[in-house]
ZAMARGU-4260 file (C-alpha; in steps of 0.2 Angstrom, whole numbers, plus 5000, padded with zeros to 4 digits):
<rodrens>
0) 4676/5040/4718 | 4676/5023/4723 | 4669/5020/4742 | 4684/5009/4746 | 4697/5021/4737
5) 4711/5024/4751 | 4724/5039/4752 | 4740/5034/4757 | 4748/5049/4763 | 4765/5047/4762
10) 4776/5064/4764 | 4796/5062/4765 | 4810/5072/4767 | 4828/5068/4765 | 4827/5049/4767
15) 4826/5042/4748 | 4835/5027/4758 | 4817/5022/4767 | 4805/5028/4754 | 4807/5018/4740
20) 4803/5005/4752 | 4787/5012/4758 | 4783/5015/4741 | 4785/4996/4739 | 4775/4989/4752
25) 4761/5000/4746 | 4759/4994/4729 | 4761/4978/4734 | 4745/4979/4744 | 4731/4965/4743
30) 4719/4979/4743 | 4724/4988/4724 | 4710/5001/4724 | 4722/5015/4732 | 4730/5032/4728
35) 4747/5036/4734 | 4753/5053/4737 | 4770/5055/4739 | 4772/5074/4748 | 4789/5079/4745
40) 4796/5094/4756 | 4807/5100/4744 | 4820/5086/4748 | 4838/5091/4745 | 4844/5072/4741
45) 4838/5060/4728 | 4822/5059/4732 | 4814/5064/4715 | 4824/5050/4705 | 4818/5038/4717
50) 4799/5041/4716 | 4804/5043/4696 | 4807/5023/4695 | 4788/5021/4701 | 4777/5020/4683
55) 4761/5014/4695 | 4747/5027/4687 | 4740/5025/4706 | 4755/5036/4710 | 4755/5055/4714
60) 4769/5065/4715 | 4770/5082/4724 | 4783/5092/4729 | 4782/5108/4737 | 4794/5122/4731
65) 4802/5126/4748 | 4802/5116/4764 | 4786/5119/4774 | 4789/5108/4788 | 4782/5091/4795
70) 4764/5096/4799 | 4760/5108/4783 | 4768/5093/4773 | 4757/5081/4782 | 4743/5093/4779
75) 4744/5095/4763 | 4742/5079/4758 | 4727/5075/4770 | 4718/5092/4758 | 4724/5083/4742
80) 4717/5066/4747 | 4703/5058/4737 | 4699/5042/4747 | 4686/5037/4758 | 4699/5032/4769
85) 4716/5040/4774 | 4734/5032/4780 | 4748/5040/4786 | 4765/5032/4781 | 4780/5038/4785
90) 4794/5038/4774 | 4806/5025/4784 | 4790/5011/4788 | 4781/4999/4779 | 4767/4992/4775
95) 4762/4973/4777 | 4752/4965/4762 | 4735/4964/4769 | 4738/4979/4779 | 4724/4988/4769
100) 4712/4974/4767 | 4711/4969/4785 | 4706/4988/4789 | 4697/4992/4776 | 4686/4975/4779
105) 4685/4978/4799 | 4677/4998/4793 | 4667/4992/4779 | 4646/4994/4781 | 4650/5003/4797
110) 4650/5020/4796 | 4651/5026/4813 | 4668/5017/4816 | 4681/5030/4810 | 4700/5019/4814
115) 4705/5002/4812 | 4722/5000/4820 | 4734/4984/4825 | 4750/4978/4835 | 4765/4981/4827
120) 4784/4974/4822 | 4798/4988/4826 | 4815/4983/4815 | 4830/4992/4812 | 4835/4999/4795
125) 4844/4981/4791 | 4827/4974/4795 | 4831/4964/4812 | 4815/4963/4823 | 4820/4972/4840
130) 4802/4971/4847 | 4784/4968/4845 | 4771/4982/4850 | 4757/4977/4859 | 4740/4988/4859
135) 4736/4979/4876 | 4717/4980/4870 | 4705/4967/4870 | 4702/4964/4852 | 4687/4969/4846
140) 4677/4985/4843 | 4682/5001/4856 | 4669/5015/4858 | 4674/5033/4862 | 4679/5030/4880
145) 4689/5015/4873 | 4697/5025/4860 | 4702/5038/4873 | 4711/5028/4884 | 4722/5018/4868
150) 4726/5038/4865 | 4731/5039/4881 | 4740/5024/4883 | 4752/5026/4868 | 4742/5010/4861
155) 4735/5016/4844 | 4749/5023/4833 | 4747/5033/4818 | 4754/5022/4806 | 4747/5006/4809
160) 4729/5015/4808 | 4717/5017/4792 | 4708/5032/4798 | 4692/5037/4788 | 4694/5053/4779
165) 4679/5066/4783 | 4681/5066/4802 | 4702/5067/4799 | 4701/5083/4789 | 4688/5091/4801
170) 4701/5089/4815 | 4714/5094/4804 | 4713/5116/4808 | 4714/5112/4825 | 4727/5102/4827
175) 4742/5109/4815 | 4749/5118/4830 | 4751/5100/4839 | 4768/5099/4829 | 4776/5083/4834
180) 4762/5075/4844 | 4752/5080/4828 | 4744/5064/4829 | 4743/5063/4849 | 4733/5078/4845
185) 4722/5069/4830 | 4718/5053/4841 | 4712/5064/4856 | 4700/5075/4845 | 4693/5060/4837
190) 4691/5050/4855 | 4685/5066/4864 | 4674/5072/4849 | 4665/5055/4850 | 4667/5055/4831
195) 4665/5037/4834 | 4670/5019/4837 | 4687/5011/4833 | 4694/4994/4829 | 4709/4984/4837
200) 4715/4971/4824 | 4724/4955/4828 | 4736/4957/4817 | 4755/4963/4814 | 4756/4971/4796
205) 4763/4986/4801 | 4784/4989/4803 | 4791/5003/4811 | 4811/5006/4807 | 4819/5014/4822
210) 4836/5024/4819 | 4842/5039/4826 | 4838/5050/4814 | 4820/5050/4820 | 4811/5065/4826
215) 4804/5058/4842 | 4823/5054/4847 | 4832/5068/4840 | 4820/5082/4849 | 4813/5072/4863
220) 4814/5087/4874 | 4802/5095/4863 | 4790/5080/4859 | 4790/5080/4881 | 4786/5100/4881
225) 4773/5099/4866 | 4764/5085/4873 | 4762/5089/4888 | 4756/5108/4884 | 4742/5098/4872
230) 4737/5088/4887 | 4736/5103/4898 | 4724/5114/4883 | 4714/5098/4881 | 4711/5098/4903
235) 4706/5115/4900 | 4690/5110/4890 | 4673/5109/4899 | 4678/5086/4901 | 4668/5074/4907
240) 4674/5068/4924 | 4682/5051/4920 | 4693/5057/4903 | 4699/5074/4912 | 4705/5061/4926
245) 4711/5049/4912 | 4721/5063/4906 | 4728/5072/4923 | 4735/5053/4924 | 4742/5051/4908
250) 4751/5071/4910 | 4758/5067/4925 | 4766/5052/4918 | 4773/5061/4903 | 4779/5073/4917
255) 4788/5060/4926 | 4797/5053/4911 | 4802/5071/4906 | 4811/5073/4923 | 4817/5055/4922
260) 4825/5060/4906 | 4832/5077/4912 | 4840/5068/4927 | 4846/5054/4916 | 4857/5066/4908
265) 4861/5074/4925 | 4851/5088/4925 | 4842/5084/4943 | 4840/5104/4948 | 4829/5107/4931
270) 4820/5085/4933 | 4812/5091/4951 | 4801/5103/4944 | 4793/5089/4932 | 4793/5077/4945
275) 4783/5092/4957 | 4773/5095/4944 | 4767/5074/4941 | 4764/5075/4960 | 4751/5092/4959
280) 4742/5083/4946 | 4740/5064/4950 | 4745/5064/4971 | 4740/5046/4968 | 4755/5041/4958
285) 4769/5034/4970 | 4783/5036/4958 | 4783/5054/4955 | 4781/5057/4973 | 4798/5044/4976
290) 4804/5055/4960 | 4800/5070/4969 | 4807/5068/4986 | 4824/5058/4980 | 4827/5073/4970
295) 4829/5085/4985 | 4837/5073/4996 | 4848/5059/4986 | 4850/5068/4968 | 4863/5055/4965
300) 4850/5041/4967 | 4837/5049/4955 | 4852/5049/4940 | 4857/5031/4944 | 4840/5028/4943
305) 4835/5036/4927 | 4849/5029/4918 | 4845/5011/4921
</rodrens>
């Protein structure tokens, strides 16, 4: 096996529409010394045609006989991967040209750095830029305490990151249950685990298509519950001072939003107990206690507010 051999994971279900796309970006990759798994969950569309017209032999194929779900799908291919390196693509994103090369470079002769990860371009499916995403990290190397905090902060995203293999598929058993915060789950154990240092690129190779048919908009209430019952299991762990504070932080804010989204849809009786819930565990954030106390009080303002 070659050292620099990445494993593009790449599972897909039911959107033959954005996976001969991915599929595109990835063999046209400066960096050529790649395998790319394409985990079918026994899609019902055209999905096996469409992988049919790739006659790349770096291309592998695998679909499983019934549907097994997002994170058994996503596992499966991280237990077939062969590559010192691992990426997760999703089947409606793409990857820039030097999107492997500029991570693979940044890892290379540095073993205890296990992610490489960028800013990235969100576009819609006709491929108009809607927004940049900015990691809002110094450029540069981050150690553990660094990588914990661009957890935290939603800055490191799954896709735009070349993770290295080993400490990915140590993690993996322990993290299937995350569901959809699967890779909330990943980055924390990495950060938390000290597997090692990170990298922030300056780059923007990485493109995210937003549509509704996403899972983090279609079942938000469940990415709000899952993630923050992670956060609440990871508190629970025998933490250093500063990242249990780092995290009480960053589950009250996911607690706020949650109750800002709930009023939003005029649900203020069931937003308060989010917003009570932010003020217990960060007394120090001033919005959940606004949050809190408008929704006793002045419930219409809290709705008017959210839906801004």
């Amino acid at each position: 096996m070659s050292r620099e051999l990445v494993s593009v994971i790449l599972p897909t279900y039911n959107r033959s529409w954005g996976l001969r796309l991915a599929m595109r970006s990835v063999l046209a990759q400066e960096h050529e010394d790649f395998e790319l798994l394409v985990v079918d969950d026994a899609s019902p569309d055209d999905t096996p045609r469409v992988v049919a017209e790739v006659t790349d032999s770096r291309l592998r194929y695998v679909r499983q006989p019934t549907n097994v779900g997002m994170t058994r799908n996503w596992g499966h291919g991280v237990s077939l991967a062969r590559g010192e390196y691992l990426v997760f693509l999703a089947d409606d994103d793409q990857l820039g040209p030097g999107f492997l090369s500029r991570r693979v470079a940044a890892l290379r002769g540095h073993p205890s750095r296990v992610v490489a990860f960028s800013d990235y371009e969100v576009r819609d499916r006709e491929g108009a830029l809607l927004r940049v995403h900015h990691t809002g990290l110094p450029e540069g190397v981050l150690d553990s305490p660094g990588l914990l905090r661009a957890a935290l902060s939603n800055a490191w995203f799954v896709g735009a990151a070349l993770y290295r293999r080993a400490p990915v598929a140590a993690c993996w058993p322990r993290i299937q249950g995350d569901d959809l915060v699967l890779d909330l789950g990943l980055h924390l154990r990495l950060a938390l685990e000290k597997w090692g240092e990170g990298v922030n690129l300056a780059a923007r190779d990485f493109i995210m298509t937003e549509h509704p048919g996403q899972n983090s908009q279609a079942r938000l209430q469940t990415v709000y519950a899952q993630a923050s019952a992670l956060l609440e299991r990871t508190l629970g762990a025998n933490l250093p001072r500063e990242s249990a504070g780092l995290l009480r932080q960053k589950l009250a804010s996911w607690e706020l939003s949650w109750g800002r989204e709930l009023a939003r849809e005029g649900r203020v009786s069931e937003a308060r107990p989010h917003f009570l819930k932010a003020v217990r565990t960060w007394p120090r954030m001033r919005s959940a206690w606004n949050h809190a106390l408008a929704s006793w009080l002045l419930p219409r303002l809290v709705v008017a507010s959210a839906r801004r």
